[in-house]
N, C-alpha and C positions, 0 to 999 in steps of 0.2 A: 456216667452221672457221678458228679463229686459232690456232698456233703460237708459242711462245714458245724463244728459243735464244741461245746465246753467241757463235752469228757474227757477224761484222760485216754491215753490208747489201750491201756488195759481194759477200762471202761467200754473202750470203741468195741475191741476184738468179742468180749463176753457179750454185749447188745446185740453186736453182728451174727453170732452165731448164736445166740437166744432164738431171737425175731427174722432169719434167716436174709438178711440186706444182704444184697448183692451191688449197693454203690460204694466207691471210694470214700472213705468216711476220717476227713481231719482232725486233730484236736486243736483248739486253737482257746487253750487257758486263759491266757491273758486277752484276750479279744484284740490282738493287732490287727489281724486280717480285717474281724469283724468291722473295726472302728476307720480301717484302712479305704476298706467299700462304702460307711456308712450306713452301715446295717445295723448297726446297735441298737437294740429297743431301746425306747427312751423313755415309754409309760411304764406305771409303778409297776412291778413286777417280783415274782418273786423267782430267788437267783437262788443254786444250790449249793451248799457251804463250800466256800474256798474259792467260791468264782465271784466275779465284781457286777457280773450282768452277764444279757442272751442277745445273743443274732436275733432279728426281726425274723421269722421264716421268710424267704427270698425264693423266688426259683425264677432263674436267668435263663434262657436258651439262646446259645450261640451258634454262631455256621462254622463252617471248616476253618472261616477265613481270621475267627473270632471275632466276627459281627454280630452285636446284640442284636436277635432279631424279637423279644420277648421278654417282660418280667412281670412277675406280681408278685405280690409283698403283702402280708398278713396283715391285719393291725393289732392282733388278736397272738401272741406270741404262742398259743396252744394249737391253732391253726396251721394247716398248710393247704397247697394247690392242689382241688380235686383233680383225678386224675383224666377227667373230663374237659377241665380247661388245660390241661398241660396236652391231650391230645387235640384240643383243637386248634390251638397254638402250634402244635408240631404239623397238624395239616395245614395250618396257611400260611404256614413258613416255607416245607415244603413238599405239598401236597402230602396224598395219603395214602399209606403202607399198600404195597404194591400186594394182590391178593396171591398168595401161592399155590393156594389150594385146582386154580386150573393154569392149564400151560394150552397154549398152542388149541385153544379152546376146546380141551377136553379137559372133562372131571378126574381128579385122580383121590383116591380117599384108602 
């Protein structure tokens, strides 16, 4: 998982180990990327000092091949993708998480 945002990387590193994130987490200050994709919120919003504006929340799912197979897009900039739609998305894109918990059709616990 990569993450795109207006912190700085200092910013990123202290958030990440605050709230304990384990995705790839960018800075992207000037919003190139952001503006790059089209993801730039365009409703009034508020922006935090020194930055020009926010990425829309976006969550893209790609295959191996980097085939979009999936997006949704907030409209609500404080929002993101429950993680109910992002796993039903990941199942019909490609089925779903194989159970570990039996092998060989026995219980192992």
């Amino acid at each position: 998982m990569v993450t795109l945002c207006t912190d700085t990387p200092r910013q990123i590193a202290k958030g990440k180990s605050k709230h304990g994130a384990q995705a790839i987490m960018l800075s992207d200050r000037d919003l190139a990327v952001t503006r790059r994709y089209g993801i730039e919120n365009t409703a009034p919003k508020v922006t935090p000092p020194g930055v020009s504006g926010l990425p829309t929340p976006t969550t893209i799912l790609a295959d191996g091949d980097g085939i979009i197979r999936w997006i949704d897009q907030a409209t609500d900039y404080t929002e993101r993708s429950r993680p109910d739609r992002v796993l039903a998305a990941l199942n019909d894109a490609f089925g779903p998480k194989p159970d570990n918990s039996q092998q060989d059709g026995k219980s192992f616990g």
